[in-house]
Structures are given as C-alpha cells and as structure tokens.
N, C-alpha and C positions, 0 to 999 in steps of 0.2 A: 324123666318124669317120676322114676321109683329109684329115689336117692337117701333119703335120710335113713330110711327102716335100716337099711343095708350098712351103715358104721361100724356098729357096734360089733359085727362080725368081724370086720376087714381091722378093727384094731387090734381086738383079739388076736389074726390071724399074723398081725402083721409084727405084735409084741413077741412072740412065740421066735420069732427071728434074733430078738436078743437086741434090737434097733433103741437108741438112746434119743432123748428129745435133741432138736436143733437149737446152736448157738443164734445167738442174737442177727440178724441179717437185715439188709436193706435191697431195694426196688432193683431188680432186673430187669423187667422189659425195656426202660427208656434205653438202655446200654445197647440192649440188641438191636432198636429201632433206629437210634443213631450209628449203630457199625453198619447195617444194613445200607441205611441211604448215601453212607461216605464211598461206598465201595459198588455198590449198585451206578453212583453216576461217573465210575470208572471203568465202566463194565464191566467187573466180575462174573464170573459167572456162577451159579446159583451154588454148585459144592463148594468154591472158592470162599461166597460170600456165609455161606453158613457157615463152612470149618473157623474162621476166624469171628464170628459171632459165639459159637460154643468156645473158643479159645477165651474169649472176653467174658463169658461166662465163667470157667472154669477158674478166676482169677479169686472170683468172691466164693465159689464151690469150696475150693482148697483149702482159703482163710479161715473155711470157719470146719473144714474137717479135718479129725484127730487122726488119720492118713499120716500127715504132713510130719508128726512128732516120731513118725518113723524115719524120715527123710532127714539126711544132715542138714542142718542148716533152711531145712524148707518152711517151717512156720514164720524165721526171723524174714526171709525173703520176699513172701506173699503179703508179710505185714508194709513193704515197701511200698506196693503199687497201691494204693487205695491213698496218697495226698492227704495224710491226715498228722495230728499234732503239729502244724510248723505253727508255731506263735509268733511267725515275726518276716516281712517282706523280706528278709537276707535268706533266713530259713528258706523258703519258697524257691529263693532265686538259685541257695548251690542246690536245690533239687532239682528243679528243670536241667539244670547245667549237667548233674551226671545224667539222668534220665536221654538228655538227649545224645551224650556220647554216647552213652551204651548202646543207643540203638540204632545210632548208625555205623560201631562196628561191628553190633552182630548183624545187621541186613546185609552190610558189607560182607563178612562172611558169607551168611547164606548163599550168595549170591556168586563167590568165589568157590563156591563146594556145589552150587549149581543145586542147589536143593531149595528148591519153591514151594514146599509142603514147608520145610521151617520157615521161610520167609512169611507164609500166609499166617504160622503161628504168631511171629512176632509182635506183624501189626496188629493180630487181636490181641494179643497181652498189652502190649504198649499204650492201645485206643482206651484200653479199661481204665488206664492212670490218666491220660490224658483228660478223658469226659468226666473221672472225678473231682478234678481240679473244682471244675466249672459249678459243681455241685457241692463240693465241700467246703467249698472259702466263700469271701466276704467280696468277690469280683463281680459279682451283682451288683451291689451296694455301691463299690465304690466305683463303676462306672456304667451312668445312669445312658440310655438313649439321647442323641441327641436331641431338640425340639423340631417337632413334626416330624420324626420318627417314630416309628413303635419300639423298635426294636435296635438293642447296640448289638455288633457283632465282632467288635476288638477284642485281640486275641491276645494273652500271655507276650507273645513275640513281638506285638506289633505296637506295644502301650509301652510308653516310658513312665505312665502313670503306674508308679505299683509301689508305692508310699504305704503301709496300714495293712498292705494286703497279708494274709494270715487265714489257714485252715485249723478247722475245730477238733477240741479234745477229741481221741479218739483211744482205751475206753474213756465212757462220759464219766467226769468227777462225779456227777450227781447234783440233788437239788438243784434242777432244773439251770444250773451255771449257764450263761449264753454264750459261754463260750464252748463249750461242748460240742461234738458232734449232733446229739440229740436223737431224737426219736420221732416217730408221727405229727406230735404234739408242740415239741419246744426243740432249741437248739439252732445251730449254725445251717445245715443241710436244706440242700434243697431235693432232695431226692425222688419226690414222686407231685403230684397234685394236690395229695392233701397239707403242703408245703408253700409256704407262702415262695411268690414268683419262682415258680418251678421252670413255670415256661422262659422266662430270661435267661434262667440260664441253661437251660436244654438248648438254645436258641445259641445263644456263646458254644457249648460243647457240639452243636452240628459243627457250629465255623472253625471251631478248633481241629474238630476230628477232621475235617476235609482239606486244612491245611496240613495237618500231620501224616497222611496218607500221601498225597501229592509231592510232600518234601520223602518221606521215606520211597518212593518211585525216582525223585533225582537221584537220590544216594545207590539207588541200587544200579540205574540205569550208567552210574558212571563206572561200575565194572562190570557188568553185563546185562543190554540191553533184554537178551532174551527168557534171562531168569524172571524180569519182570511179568513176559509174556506167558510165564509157561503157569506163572502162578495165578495171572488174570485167567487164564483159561480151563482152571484147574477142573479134571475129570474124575472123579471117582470110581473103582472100581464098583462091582454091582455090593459086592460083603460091605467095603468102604461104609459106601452109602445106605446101610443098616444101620450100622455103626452110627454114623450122623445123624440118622433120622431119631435113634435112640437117646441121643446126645442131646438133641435139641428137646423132643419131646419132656424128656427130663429135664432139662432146664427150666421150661416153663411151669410145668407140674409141682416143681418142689419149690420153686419159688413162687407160686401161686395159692399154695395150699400150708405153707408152712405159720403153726401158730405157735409154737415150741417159747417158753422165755417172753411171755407177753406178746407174742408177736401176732398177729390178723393177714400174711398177706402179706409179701414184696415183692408182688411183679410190676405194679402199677398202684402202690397204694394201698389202704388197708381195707378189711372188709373180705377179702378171699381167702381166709386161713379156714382150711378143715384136718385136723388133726389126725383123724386115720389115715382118711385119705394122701397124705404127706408119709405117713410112713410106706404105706403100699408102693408109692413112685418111688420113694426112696430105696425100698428092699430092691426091685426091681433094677432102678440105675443101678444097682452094689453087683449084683450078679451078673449084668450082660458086660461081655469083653470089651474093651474100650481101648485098648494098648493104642493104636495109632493115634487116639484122640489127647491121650492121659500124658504119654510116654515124657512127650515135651516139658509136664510139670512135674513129674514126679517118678524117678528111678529107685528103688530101694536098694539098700546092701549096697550101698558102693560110699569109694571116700570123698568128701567136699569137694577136690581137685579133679576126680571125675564127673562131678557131678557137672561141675561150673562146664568143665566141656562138652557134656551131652544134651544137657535139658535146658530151654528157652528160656525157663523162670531164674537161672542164676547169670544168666548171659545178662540178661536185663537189670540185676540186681546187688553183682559181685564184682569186687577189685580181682584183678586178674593182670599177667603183664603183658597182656595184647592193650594197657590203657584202659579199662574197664573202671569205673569208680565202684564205691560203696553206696548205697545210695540211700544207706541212714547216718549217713557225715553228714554234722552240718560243719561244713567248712567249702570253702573254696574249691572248685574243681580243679585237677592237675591237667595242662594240655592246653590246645585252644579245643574251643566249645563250637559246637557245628553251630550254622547259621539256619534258621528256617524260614522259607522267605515268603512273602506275604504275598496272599491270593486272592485277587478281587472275590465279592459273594455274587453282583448280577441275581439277586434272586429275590423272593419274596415267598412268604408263610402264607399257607392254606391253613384256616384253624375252621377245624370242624366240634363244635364245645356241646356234649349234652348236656342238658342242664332238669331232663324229670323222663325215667322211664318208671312205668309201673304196669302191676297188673288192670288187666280192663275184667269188669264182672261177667260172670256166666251164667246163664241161662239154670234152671231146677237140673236138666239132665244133662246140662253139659259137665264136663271134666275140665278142674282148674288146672292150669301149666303143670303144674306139680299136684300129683292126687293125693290129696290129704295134707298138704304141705303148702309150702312160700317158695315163690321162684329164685332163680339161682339167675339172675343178668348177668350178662356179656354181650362184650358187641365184636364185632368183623368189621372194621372201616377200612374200604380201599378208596386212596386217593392218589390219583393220576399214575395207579399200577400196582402202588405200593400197599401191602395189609398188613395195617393195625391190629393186635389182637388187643381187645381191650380190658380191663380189671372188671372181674367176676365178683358180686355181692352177693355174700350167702346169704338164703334165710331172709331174705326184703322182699314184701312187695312193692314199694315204690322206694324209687334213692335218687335224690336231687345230685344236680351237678357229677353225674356218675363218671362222665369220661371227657377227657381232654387229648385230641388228637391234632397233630404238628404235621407237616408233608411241607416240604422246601422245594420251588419249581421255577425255573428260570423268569426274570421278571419282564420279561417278553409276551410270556405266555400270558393270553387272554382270555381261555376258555378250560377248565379242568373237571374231571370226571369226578363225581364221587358217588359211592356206590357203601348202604348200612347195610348190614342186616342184627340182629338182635337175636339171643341165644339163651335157651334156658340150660343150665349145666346138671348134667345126672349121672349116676353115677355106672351104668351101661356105658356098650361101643358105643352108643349114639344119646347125643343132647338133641332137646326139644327146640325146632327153628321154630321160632317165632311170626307171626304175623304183624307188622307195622302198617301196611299198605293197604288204603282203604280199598282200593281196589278189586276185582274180582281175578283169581287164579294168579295174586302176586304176593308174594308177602313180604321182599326187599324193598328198598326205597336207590332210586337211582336220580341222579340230577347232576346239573350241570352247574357250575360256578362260573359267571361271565367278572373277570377280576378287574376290569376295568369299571365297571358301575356296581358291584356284589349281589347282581341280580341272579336269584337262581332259578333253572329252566329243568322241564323234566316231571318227576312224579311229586317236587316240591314246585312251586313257582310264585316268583315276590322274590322279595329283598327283606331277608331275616341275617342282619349282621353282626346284634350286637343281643347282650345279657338278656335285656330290656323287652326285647323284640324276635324272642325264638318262633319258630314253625312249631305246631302240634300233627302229629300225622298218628292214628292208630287204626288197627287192623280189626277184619269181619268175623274171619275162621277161625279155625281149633290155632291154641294157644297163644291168642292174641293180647297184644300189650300195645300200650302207648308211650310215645317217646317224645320230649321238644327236646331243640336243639337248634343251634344259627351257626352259619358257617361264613366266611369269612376270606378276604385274604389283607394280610398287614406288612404294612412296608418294612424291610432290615437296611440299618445304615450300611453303606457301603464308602468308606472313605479310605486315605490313606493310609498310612501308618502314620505316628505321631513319634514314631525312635526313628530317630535322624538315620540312624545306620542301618535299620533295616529298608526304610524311604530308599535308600542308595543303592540297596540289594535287590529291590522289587524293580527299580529303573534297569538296573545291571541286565535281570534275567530279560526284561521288557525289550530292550533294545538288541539282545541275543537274537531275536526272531521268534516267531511261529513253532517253532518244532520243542523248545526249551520251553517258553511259556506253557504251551500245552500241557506238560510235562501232570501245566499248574501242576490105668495100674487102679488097679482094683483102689477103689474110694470107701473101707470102712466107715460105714455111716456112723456112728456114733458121734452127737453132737454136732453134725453137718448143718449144714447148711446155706443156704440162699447164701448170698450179700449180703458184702458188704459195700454197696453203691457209694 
C-alpha cells in the first residue's frame, strides 16, 4: 500500500553500492513454470525441483553478468545455450546433435561419480536450451496444429519436417529486421504473452521439456538406477535450503523488476520494471553466499581444462576427449548422436486467460489499494496443484488481457481445481490481497473446470470459455478490484512421430514392456541481469 514514496531512497541507497544498470534480458517465469511441471509429474521433490529451476535460471543470470569475463572461457559458453543465430535448418541440426551428446555424457558421468546434486544441475541447464528452441525459432510457424486440434505438440526429434527451420539474430541487427531475435514489440521470439503465439509454442516447449527429462532418466538409468533416485528425492540441508529460497526469491525479483536498457519487466512480460527496486534485489542476491548453487557455473582462477572438469556449464558446452562437442561448430557432430525417443502427451491444456483486472471505486473515506497511488496487479493462479505467479503491472489501474496461465493434466481428467487470487505489490514484507469475491469473508475465487462440457462450478458458475464470453467477478471489502477472465481446457495433438526412425525407436522401447516405457560464486552485478529467454 505505501510503495512509490519509498524509491527514491532505496535507489539512492542502493547506487551507493556501486551497482551498474542491467544488460538487455528476456522473460523468466515461462522457463521456471515449464521446468516446474516437467519434473513435478516425475515426482521430484520440491528442493529437487527448485534447484534445477534456479539452475535454469542461472543460465540467462550468467549471460548477461560481467561475473563471467572473469571465468575462462565462460561468457563464450553461456552464449551457447540460449539457440540463437542458427540461420539455417543444417545450423539447427549440428546443434541438437552436439547438445544432445553432451548431455548424455555428462548425466552419464554424474551418474558414474554417483553425484545427484550435478545431475539435478544438468537437467536445469540443458531444459534452458531446450525450451529456447521452441521460443526462439520459426517451429511455430512452420508446423501448424493439426485440423480440429488446438494445439501441435511435435518435437525437434520426432519431425522430419525441419526444412526453413532457423533461430533469430541474436544481438538484434536492428531496424526492426524480422529476422532478429527482437524485443517486446517486433522480432522472431516468442517469449512472453505480449508476443504473438506465445502459447504455441510454450505448448511445443512443455512437450519438449518432458521428453527431454524422460530420455535424460534412460541415460542415467542405464548406469545407475539409483542416482536417478537419489536425485528425484533430493533433500536439502536446512543452510541448503536458505540458500535456495534466496536463489529463487532472486530470480523472480530481478527478473521482475528489471528496466535497465529499455527493458519494463521479464518475468512474464512487460509492464513490471521498477528500477530501484531491481537494484535493491540485486545488491542483496550479490551478497548472500550461493556457492552450492553458483559453483556449477562459474569457478574463478582456474585453467579452461579445469574448468571443463568441474563446472556443469562447460560440460555442456566444451570439446573435451571424453567426445564432448563444441557447441558453436556449425559442422557435423563427430560419433553417433544419441537417440531421444518419443513420448506420447495423453494430455490436454487448462487455459485460464484474464482478459480486465482494475481498480473498483471507493467510498469518500475509504482508502484506495494503494493510498495516494495506482495499484501494482498480480495474480497467484493454482491449477490442479500447481502456482502461477503471474506478471505484476506497475502503476495501472485497469490492464486488459493482463495474464495468460497454461496447466497441462492428463486427458483423462475431467474435473480440475482452480483457485485466483489478485495481489497488489508494495514495497513492505507484506502486499495488499485483494478482494475479487463478491462474497462476504472471502476474497479468492475458487471453481471447478468440468473439461468435458467447460462448464465451471464453484464461486464462478456457467460456461465462460472463450475471449468473447469471460466471467466478471469483483469484490465488497478493503482493497477491492475487479477481474474477467474464461477458463478453458483445449485439445494437444498427440500423434506419432513422422521420422521414420524415431517411429521405430518409440515401437522398440513400446514392445520392451512397462518398466522401460515408464521410464517414458559471488555474481558481481554489474550489468546483470534477467534473460536471455
């Protein structure tokens, strides 16, 4: 409620540290929301699944901090995973091909060294490049859903279709080239919602990520079953788990607030950039200890050839003579190239889409959300377990189309939970909850999704499922706003593969049985920052 007055201190206090604006960065949360559900319906457990979402964080952190130009060879490195510049579907092709030796002789190792804390980093490093695929090329485009589908969910591996395919400059040439990576505005990316078909291909990068985690679980499982185990069940120490919570909290923070280089905002979009506030979380991540979290990308003072053998980022990314590629060749890989074999989806999209939150008016002596000020939205959406946190708009009192939220749930399922609530951001411990619920002593909204008719039951009720046709619901009490929104569920194709050889591989592991298929340092901030999604 008492956010803005208070800036202009905390910039002061926070320049006084000697803090340099942030590099150019793009959208985080979709990264963490999809490592989140690839590993959640593997059952991870919760330190498991967060270390490897800050892992997958830390990828675009590194990128864009001047850290790295301490480290041999570690800016060339982190420039690798983010799938950007290939101009050409051959390009594309030797990249997958080193990309995916690399990472199944490092889980191989892991796995041979019996260390499950590196295997947990791997898969977050690796998912980071993976899910950018899906958002930095032209694999939207050129392969459309099928008819009376919503949604296509062919993967990299499983399409012999990959003619044209090609990822955007990355830096961007300028005036506005379409072939560029791009920005908010224009460019090849799909990276957040304010991006034309975001969700296509957020939708391609769940199915990608879940076949990528599943194939790196073969790999592992075929030198030892129980390093898999011990990394699904990973426990954190109670320090550890400081450590993590700092890690993640930071994640969101600086990529939520950072405006540094034209930027508004990359956690979900634009519109969330507060410039003190970005350095205060910034100063903060720079100071608290991180080593367990860090160590894996970034060792200082040591030679290249240590480096490759310690830290996860050049494992990933470095010729080495355990067969390790380069993985800014564009040339042909050397070896055979591992297989990654294709995983039915069975599933279907919960789309929960708001489309108008704003302030509601207040009475002579009431107090507005914000006193003296314009509300700060955000929202909290849990769907069928899982919480969205969703892009915060500073300074609006009303923002149409504010958030777009994805949940993937068996296509079985016929009835699903979903649970808002609506949040004003301030700059105290505590934000302002909001009231939506017209209701007396509730101020969330809770309902039910029946997926077979998209009828919703609960403190919504009707069938609101498309643009056209949202629910209106606002609240009575202190800090009350209004919200529409239609929620949804849409069919994902699920079909074969269409590469004859991987067709062959998917029957192979098929006819195997049941047991196989299952299988299915301290960060100087200067110029940090967010993503590069």
């Amino acid at each position: 409620m008492v956010k803005k007055y208070a800036r202009k201190g905390l910039l002061a206090a926070t320049l006084m540290l000697g803090l340099v604006p942030a590099a150019q960065a793009f959208d985080t949360g979709p990264h963490q929301d999809l490592t989140d559900e690839a590993l959640r319906e593997l059952g991870f457990s919760g330190d498991a699944n967060r270390t490897a979402q800050l892992q997958n964080w830390l990828v675009d952190y590194y990128s864009n901090s001047p850290t790295t130009k301490f480290a041999p060879g570690g800016q060339h490195s982190l420039e690798q995973l983010h799938f950007d510049g290939l101009a050409s579907s051959s390009r594309v092709s030797h990249y997958w091909d080193r990309l995916t030796i690399n990472t199944k002789i490092s889980v191989q190792e892991a796995a041979k060294e019996k260390d499950a804390f590196k295997l947990i980093v791997l898969i977050g490093m690796s998912l980071h490049a993976v899910q950018d695929f899906y958002t930095h090329s032209n694999w939207v485009e050129t392969h459309p859903a099928p008819q009376g589908i919503d949604y296509a969910t062919v993967t990299w591996f499983d399409s012999k279709k990959r003619d044209g395919v090609r990822t955007g400059n990355y830096p961007n040439k300028g005036n506005k080239d379409p072939n560029d990576h791009g920005d908010y505005d224009y460019g090849m990316n799909h990276d957040s919602q304010s991006r034309p078909d975001y969700h296509r291909a957020y939708t391609f990068a769940y199915a990608a990520s879940r076949q990528w985690v599943h194939q790196i679980r073969e790999w592992v499982n075929e030198i030892d079953p129980e390093v898999w185990n011990q990394a699904k069940g990973l426990e954190l120490s109670t320090a550890e788990r400081i450590q993590l919570d700092m890690g993640m909290r930071s994640a969101y923070r600086i990529s939520e607030w950072v405006t540094q280089k034209n930027n508004n905002g990359h956690w979900k979009g634009k519109g969330s950039g507060s410039g003190a506030e970005w350095l205060a979380a910034a100063a903060a991540w720079v100071v608290f200890p991180m080593g367990r979290f860090t160590d894996p990308f970034l060792t200082l003072d040591i030679s290249i050839s240590e480096a490759v053998r310690r830290n996860c980022l050049f494992k990933l990314t470095t010729a080495d003579a355990s067969g390790r590629q380069d993985l800014s060749k564009d040339e042909p890989a050397t070896g055979d190239v591992p297989k990654v074999a294709h995983i039915p989806i069975k599933k279907q999209m919960i789309v929960v889409r708001g489309t108008e939150i704003k302030e509601l008016e207040v009475g002579f002596f009431e107090f507005k959300i914000d006193i003296g000020g314009i509300a700060d939205f955000y929202a909290k959406i849990t769907i069928d377990g899982q919480l969205f946190v969703e892009n915060c708009y500073q300074n609006k009192a009303n923002v149409s189309n504010p958030w777009d939220t994805f949940k993937f749930v068996d296509d079985t399922k016929d009835r699903v939970d979903i649970h808002i609530e609506v949040w004003d951001e301030d700059l105290g411990p505590k934000d302002d909850h909001c009231d939506i619920n017209p209701a007396d002593n509730k101020q969330d909204l809770d309902m039910t999704l029946n997926t077979r008719n998209q009828e919703l039951s609960g403190d919504v009720r009707g069938i609101f499922d498309n643009h056209d046709k949202p629910w209106g619901e606002g609240g009575k009490a202190k800090d009350r706003a209004f919200m529409r929104a239609y929620c949804c569920s849409r069919k994902l194709a699920d079909l074969p593969p269409d590469n004859d050889e991987q067709a062959a591989l998917t029957v192979a592991k098929a006819s195997a049985g049941p047991g196989i298929l299952s299988l299915l340092a301290l960060g100087l901030v200067g110029g940090v920052v967010v993503k590069r999604r």
